[in-house]
C-alpha positions as CSV (number, residue, x, y, z in Angstrom):
1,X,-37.8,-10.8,3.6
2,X,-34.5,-9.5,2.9
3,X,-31.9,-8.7,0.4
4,X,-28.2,-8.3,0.9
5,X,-25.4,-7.6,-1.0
6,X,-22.5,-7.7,1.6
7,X,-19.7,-9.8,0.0
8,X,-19.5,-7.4,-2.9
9,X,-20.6,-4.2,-1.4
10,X,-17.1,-2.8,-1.6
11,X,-17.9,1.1,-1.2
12,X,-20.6,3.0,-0.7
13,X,-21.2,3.8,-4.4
14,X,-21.1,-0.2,-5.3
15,X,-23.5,-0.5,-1.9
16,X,-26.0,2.0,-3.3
17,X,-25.8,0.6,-6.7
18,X,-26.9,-3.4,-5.8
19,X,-29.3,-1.8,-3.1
20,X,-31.2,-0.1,-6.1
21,X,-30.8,-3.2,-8.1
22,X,-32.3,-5.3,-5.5
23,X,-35.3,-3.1,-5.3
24,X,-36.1,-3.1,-8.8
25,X,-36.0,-6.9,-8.3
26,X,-38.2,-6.5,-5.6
27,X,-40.5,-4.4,-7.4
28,X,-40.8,-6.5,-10.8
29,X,-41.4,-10.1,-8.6
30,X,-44.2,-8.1,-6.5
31,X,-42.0,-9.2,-3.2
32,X,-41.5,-7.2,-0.1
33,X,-38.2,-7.4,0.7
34,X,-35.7,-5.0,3.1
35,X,-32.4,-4.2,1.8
36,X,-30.1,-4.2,4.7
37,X,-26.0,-3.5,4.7
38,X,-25.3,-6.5,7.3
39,X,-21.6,-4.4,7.6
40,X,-18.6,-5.9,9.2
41,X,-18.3,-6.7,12.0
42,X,-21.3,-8.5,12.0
43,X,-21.0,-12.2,10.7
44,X,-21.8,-13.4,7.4
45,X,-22.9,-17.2,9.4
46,X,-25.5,-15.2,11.1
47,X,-26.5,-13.8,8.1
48,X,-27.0,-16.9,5.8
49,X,-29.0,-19.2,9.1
50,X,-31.9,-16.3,8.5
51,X,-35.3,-17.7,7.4
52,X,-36.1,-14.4,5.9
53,X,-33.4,-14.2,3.0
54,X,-35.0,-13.4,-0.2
55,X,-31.7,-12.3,-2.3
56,X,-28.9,-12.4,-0.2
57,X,-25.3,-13.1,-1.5
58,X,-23.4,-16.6,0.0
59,X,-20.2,-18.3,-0.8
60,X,-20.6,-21.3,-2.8
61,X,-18.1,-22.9,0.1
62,X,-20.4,-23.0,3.0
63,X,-23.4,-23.6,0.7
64,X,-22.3,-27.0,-0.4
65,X,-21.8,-27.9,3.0
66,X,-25.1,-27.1,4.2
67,X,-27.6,-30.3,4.7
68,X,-30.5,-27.9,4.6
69,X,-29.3,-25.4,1.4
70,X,-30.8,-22.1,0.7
71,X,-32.3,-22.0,-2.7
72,X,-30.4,-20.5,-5.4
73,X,-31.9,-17.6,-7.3
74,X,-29.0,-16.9,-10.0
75,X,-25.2,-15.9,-9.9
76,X,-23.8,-13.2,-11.7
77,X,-21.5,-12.7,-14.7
78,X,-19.1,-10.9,-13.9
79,X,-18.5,-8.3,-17.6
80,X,-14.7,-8.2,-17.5
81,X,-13.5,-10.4,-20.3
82,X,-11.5,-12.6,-18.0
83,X,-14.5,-14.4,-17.0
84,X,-15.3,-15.6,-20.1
85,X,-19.1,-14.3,-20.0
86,X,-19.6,-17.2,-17.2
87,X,-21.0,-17.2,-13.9
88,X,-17.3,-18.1,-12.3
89,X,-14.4,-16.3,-10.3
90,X,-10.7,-16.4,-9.2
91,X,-8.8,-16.0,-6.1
92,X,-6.6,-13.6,-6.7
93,X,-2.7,-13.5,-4.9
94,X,-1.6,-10.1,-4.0
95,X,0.9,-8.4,-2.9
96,X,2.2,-4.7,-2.3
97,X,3.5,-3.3,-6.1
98,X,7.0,-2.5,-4.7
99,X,7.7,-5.7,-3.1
100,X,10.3,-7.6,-4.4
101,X,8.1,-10.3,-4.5
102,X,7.9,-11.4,-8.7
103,X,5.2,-14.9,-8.2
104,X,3.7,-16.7,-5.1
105,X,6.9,-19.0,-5.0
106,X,8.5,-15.7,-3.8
107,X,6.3,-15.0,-0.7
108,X,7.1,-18.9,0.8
109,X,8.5,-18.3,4.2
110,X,6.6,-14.8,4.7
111,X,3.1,-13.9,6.4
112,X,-0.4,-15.0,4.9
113,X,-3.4,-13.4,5.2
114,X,-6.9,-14.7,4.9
115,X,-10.8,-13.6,5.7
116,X,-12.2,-16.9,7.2
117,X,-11.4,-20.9,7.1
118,X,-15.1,-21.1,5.9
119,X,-14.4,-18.9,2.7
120,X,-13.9,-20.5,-0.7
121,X,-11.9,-17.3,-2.3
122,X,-10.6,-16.6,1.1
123,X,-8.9,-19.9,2.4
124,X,-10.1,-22.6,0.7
125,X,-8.9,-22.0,-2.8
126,X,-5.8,-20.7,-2.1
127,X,-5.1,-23.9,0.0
128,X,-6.1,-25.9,-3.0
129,X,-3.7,-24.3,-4.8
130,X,-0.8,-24.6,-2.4
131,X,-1.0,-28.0,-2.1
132,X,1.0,-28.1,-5.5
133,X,3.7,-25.7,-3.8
134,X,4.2,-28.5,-1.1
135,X,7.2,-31.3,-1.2
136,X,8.2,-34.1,1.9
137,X,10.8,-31.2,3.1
138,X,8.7,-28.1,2.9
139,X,5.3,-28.9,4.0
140,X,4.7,-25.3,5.5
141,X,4.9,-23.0,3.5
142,X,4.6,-19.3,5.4
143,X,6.5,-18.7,9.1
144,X,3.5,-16.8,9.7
145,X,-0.5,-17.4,8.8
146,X,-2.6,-13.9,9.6
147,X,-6.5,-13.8,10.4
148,X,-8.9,-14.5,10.7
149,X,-9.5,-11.1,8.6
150,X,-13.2,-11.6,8.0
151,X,-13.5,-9.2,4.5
152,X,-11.3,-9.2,1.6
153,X,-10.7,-5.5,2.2
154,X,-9.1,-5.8,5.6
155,X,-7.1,-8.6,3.7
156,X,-5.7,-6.1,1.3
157,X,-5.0,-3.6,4.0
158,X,-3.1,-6.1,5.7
159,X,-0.8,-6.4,2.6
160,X,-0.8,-2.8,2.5
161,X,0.1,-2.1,5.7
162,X,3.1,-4.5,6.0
163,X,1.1,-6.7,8.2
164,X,1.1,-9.5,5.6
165,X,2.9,-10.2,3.0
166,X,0.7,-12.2,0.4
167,X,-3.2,-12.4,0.5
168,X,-6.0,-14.7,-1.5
169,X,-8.5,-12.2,-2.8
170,X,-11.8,-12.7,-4.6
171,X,-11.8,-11.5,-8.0
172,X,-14.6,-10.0,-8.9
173,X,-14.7,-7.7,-5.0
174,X,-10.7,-7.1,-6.4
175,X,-12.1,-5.6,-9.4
176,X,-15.2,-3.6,-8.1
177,X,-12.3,-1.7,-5.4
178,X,-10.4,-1.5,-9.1
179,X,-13.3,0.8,-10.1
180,X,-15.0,2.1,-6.8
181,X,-11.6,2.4,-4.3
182,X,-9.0,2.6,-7.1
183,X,-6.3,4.5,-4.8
184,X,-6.7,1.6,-2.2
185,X,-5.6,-0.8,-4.5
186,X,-3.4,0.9,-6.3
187,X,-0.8,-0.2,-4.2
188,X,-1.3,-3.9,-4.9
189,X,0.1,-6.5,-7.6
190,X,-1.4,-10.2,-8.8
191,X,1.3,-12.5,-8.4
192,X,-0.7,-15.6,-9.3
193,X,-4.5,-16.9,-10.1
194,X,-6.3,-19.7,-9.0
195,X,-8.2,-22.0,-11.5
196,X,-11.6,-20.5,-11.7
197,X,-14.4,-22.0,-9.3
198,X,-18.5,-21.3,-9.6
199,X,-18.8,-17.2,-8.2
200,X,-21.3,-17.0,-4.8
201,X,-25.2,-17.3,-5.5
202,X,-27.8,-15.7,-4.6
203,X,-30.1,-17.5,-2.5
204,X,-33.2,-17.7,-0.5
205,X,-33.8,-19.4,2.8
206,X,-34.8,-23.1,2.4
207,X,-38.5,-22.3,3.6
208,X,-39.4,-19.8,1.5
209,X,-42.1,-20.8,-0.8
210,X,-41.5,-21.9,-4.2
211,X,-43.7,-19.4,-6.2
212,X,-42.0,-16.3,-4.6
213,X,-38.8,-18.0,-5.6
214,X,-39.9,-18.8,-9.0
215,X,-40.7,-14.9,-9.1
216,X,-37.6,-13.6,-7.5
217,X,-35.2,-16.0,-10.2
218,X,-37.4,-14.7,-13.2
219,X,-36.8,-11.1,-12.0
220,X,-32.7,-11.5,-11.0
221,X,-32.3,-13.3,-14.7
222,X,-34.5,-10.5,-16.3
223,X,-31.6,-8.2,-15.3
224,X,-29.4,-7.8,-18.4
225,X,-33.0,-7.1,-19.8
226,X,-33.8,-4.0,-18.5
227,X,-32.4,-0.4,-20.2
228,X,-33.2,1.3,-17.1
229,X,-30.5,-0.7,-15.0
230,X,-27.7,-0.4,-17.8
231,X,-26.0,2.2,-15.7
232,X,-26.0,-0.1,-12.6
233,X,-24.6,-3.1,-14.9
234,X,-21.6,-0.9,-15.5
235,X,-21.1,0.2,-11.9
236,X,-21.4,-3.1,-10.5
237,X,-19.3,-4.9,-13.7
238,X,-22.5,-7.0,-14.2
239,X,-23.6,-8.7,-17.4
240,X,-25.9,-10.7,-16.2
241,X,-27.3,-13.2,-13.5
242,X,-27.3,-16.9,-14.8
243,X,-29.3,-20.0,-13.5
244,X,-27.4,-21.8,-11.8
245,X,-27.8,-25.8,-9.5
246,X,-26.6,-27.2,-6.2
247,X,-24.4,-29.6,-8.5
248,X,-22.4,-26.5,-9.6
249,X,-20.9,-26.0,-6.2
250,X,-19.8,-30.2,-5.3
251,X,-16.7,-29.0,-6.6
252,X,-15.4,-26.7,-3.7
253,X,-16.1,-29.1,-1.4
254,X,-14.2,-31.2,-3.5
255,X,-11.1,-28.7,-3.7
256,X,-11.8,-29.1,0.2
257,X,-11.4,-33.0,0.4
258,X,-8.2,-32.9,-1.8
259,X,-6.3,-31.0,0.6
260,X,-7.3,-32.5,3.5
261,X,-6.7,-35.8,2.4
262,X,-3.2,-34.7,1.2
263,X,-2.8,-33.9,4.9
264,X,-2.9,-29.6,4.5
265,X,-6.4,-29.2,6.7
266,X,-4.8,-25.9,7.2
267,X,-2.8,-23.2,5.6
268,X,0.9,-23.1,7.2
C-alpha cells in the first residue's frame, strides 16, 4: 500500500517531515506501506482512484461526491490557534502586500486564480462565498478567471507574478509555506476568509480490509501521543489527527448545491 502526503507537502523540509511521520505509522500498525511524493504535474484524480492507498491525503470536495468513498483514517488539527483545536480549515484570499487592493470587494473586475473546479479550498469555497458578492447587475464578478493552476503554490505565484490578481488559498498549506517557504509568501496579504469547512482526510481505498484500517486509524490518532514525533508536530503545525465520518463532509457538497442553484456553476 501507499502513503501520500501531496496536498500539504509544501517544501522539501515539510515533504521529509510527513514522510517520516507516515512511516512511524506504518511501523506502529505493522502495515507495509510506500511513501511516495506523487509531485505536480501528476494528478491528484489519479491518485485518489488507486486501490492501494493506505494514508493518502484527499479533499473532502471530491470525497463526498464519490459513490464508492475511500475510508477515512483521521484529519488533522491544524496547532495554530485559529483553528480552534478542530479538525477544520479556511480558504484564504490573497493578494500581493503592495497592491492597493484593502478587501476582496477591491479585486471585483480583476483576474482570479484557482488550482482546480474539483477543489473545495481551491474553487468551491471561494464560489460559495462570492455568491454573497453577486447582485441582478453584477453577476460576474472578475474580467478575467485564471487556471486551472492545479497546486495552491502555483496559485500564489500567479499573484506574485502579476498574473492574477486575487487567489483562494488553503489555510493550513498557506501556513506551512508561512514556516517552510517564508520569503515566497512574504509578498502576499489575506484580504478575506471563508467560513471554516471540515480540513482533507486521510483515507484508504474502499477495498482495503477493515482490520488494517482499524490498525492504521489507531496509529494516525496515537500521533499527539508519541514524544518521539514532537519535533515533526511542530514542523508540520500538527496537534493531532481526530476521527472523523463521511457525514462531516455533506456539507461541501452542500456549499456546491447553493451556488449552482443560485445560478454561479462557475466562477466569473
Amino acid at each position: 500500500m501507499i502513503a501520500c502526503a501531496r496536498m500539504y507537502a509544501v517544501s522539501p523540509p515539510s515533504s521529509a517531515a510527513w514522510r517520516r511521520l507516515f512511516e512511524w505509522v506504518a511501523a506502529r500498525a505493522q502495515v507495509a506501506m510506500e511513501v511516495i511524493d506523487h509531485p505536480y504535474p501528476a494528478a491528484l484524480e489519479a491518485l485518489w482512484e488507486r486501490e492501494d492507498m493506505g494514508c493518502v491525503f484527499m479533499c473532502g470536495f471530491p470525497y463526498a461526491r464519490r459513490d464508492r468513498r475511500p475510508q477515512l483514517i483521521g484529519a488533522p488539527v491544524p496547532s495554530p490557534a485559529r483553528y480552534g483545536g478542530r479538525p477544520i480549515y479556511f480558504t484564504d484570499f490573497v493578494v500581493r502586500a503592495e497592491s492597493p487592493y484593502q478587501s476582496l470587494e477591491n479585486t471585483f473586475g480583476g483576474r482570479f486564480a484557482y488550482t482546480t473546479e474539483g477543489s473545495h479550498s481551491g474553487y468551491n469555497a471561494a464560489r460559495h462565498h462570492l455568491l454573497a458578492h453577486r447582485t441582478t447587475n453584477r453577476q460576474a464578478l472578475y474580467a478575467e478567471v485564471v487556471g486551472p493552476l492545479i497546486t495552491p503554490r502555483r496559485a500564489v505565484e500567479a499573484v506574485l507574478g502579476g498574473n492574477a490578481d486575487v487567489a483562494p488559498v488553503d489555510s493550513y498549506s498557506l501556513d506551512l509555506m508561512r514556516r517552510h517557504t517564508p520569503d515566497l509568501v512574504a509578498g502576499l496579504r489575506v484580504v478575506a476568509s471563508t467560513m471554516a469547512a471540515p480540513i482533507p482526510p486521510i483515507v484508504a481505498s474502499p477495498g482495503v480490509p477493515a482490520e488494517i484500517c482499524a490498525r492504521l486509524t489507531e496509529a494516525v490518532l496515537s500521533v499527539h501521543r508519541s514524544p518521539e514525533l514532537s519535533a515533526l508536530r511542530e514542523t508540520l503545525l500538527l496537534s493531532r489527527f481526530e476521527p472523523v465520518r463521511p457525514a462531516d463532509y455533506e456539507v461541501l457538497v452542500e456549499r456546491s448545491r447553493v451556488a449552482e442553484e443560485a445560478g454561479y456553476p462557475r466562477i466569473a
